[in-house]
C-alpha positions in Angstrom: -48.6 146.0 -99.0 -52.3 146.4 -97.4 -53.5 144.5 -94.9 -56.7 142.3 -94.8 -58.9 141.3 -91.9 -60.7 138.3 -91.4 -62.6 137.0 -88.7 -62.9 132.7 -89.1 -66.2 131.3 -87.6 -64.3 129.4 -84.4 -64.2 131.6 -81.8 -60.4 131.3 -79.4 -62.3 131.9 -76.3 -64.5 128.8 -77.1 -61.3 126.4 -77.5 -60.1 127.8 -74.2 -63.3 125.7 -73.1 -61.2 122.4 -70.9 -62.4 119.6 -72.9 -62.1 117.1 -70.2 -64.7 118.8 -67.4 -66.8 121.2 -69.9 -69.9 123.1 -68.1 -72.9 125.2 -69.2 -71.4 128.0 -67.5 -68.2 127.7 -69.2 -70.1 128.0 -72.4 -72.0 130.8 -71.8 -69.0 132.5 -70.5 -66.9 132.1 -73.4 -69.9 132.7 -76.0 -70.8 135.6 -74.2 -67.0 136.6 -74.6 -67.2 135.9 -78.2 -70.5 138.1 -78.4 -68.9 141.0 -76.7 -66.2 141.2 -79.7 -69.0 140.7 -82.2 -71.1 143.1 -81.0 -67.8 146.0 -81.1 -67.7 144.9 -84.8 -71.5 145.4 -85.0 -71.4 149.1 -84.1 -68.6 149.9 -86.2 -70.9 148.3 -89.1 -73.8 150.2 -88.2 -71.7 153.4 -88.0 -70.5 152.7 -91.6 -66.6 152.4 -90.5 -66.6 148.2 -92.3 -68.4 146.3 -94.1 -68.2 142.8 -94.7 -66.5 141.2 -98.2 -67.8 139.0 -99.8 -65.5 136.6 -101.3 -67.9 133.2 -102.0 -67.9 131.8 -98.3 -68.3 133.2 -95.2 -65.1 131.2 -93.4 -63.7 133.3 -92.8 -65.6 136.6 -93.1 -63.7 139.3 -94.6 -64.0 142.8 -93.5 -63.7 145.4 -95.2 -62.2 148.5 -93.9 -64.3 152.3 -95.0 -63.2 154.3 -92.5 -59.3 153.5 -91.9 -59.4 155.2 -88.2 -60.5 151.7 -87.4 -57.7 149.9 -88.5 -56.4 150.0 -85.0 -59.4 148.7 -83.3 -59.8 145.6 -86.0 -56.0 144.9 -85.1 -56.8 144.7 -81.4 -60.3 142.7 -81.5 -59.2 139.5 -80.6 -61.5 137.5 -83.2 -59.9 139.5 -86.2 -56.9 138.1 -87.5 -54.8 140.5 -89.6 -53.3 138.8 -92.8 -50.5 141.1 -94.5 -52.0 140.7 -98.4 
């Protein structure tokens, strides 16, 4: 059974936001968080390791995996969520 990664446009860091007192800097922190994961998916785009899947929608994105060396680091990137297919 393979495995298939997905990454769903909410962001966990930005529901970690407290609801009750929210701040600008809160934001920006967690966005920035959320950026920091995004960007570690960037490069292994650009490098030609994934590409994304098209599949009709884009929630969630589905990534698809060229190089499987990365396996590893989708599993470990907090905004993918690894679905046993």
């Amino acid at each position: 059974m393979g495995k298939t990664y997905v990454i769903w446009w909410h962001s966990k860091f930005v529901d970690e936001i407290n609801r009750d007192s929210p701040s600008i800097a809160a934001i920006v922190e967690k966005t920035q968080k959320t950026l920091m994961y995004l960007q570690e998916l960037q490069e292994l785009e650009a490098q030609g390791k994934i590409t994304m899947k098209l599949k009709g929608s884009l929630n969630p994105m589905y990534l698809q995996v060229i190089d499987p060396a990365v396996e590893s680091v989708l599993a470990n990137n907090p905004l993918v969520e690894v679905l046993d297919s």
